[in-house]
C-alpha positions in Angstrom: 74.8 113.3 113.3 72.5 112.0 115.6 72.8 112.8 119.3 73.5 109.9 121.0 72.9 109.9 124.9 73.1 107.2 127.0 73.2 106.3 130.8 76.5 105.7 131.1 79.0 108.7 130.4 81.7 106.7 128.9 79.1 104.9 126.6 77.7 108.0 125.2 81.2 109.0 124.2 82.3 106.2 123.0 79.1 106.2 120.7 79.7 109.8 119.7 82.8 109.5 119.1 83.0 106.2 117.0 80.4 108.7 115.1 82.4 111.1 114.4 85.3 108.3 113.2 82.8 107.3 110.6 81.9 110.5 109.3 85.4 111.6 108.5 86.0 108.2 107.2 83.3 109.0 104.5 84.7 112.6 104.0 88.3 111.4 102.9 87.5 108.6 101.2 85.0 111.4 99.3 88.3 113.5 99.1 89.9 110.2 97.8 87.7 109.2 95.1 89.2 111.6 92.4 92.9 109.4 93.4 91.0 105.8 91.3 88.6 105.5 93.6 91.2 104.3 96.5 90.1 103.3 99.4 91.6 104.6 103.1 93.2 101.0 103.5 94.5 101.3 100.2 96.0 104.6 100.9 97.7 102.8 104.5 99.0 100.2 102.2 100.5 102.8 99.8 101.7 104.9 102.8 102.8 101.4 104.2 105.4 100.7 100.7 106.2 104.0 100.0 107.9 104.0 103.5 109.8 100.5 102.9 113.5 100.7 101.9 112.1 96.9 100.4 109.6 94.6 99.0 107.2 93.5 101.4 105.2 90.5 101.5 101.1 90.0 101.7 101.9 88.6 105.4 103.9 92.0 106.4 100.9 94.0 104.8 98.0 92.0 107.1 100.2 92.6 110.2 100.4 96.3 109.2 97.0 96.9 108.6 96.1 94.4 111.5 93.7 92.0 109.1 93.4 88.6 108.0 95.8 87.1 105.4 93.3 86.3 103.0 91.7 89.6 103.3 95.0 91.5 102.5 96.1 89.3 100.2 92.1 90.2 98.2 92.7 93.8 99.1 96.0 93.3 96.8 94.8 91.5 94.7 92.2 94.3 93.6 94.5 97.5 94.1 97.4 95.1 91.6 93.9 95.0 88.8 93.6 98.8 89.4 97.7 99.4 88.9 98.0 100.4 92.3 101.1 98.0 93.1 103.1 95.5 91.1 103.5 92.2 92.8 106.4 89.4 92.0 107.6 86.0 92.6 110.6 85.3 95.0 112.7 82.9 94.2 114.6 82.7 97.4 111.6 81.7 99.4 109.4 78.6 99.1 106.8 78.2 98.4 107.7 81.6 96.7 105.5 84.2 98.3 104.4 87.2 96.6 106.2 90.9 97.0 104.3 93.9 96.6 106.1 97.5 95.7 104.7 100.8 93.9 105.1 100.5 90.3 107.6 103.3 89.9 105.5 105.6 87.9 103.3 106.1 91.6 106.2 106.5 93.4 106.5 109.8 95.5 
């Protein structure tokens, strides 16, 4: 890590310690890559439905993981081609939103 040092005290640790973020970032999703390559978001998502007593919808999952619709709805879309989750039509709402769950083989 490089030693960052800067005038103002607050800056300095702000820089070292957004550092520090980002290395152990890399080092789980290292740790991660043996689990299909998944991604920390992925893992809050799965964290995020294995804690739901019920479906949740691509809307819940941006507000959870505090992102845009259309980028949760992509990161879905590429953990449902990996068999991460299982999404499904529901035919109470309109215009029938997706729900996502844990296929039940990846349940814990």
């Amino acid at each position: 890590m490089y030693d960052w040092q800067f005038a103002d005290d607050a800056l300095t640790a702000w820089a070292r310690l957004r550092q520090a973020s980002e290395a152990m970032e890399k080092v789980l999703e290292t740790g991660l890559g043996k689990y299909n390559h998944a991604t920390l978001t992925q893992i809050d998502v799965l964290g995020i439905l294995s804690a739901s007593k019920i479906s949740v919808t691509p809307g819940a999952i941006a507000s959870y993981t505090f992102s845009e619709q259309h980028s949760a709805s992509a990161l879905l879309s590429r953990m449902w081609r990996k068999g991460l989750i299982r999404k499904t039509r529901s035919m109470k709402a309109k215009p029938l939103p997706d729900t996502i769950d844990i296929p039940d083989s990846r349940q814990t």
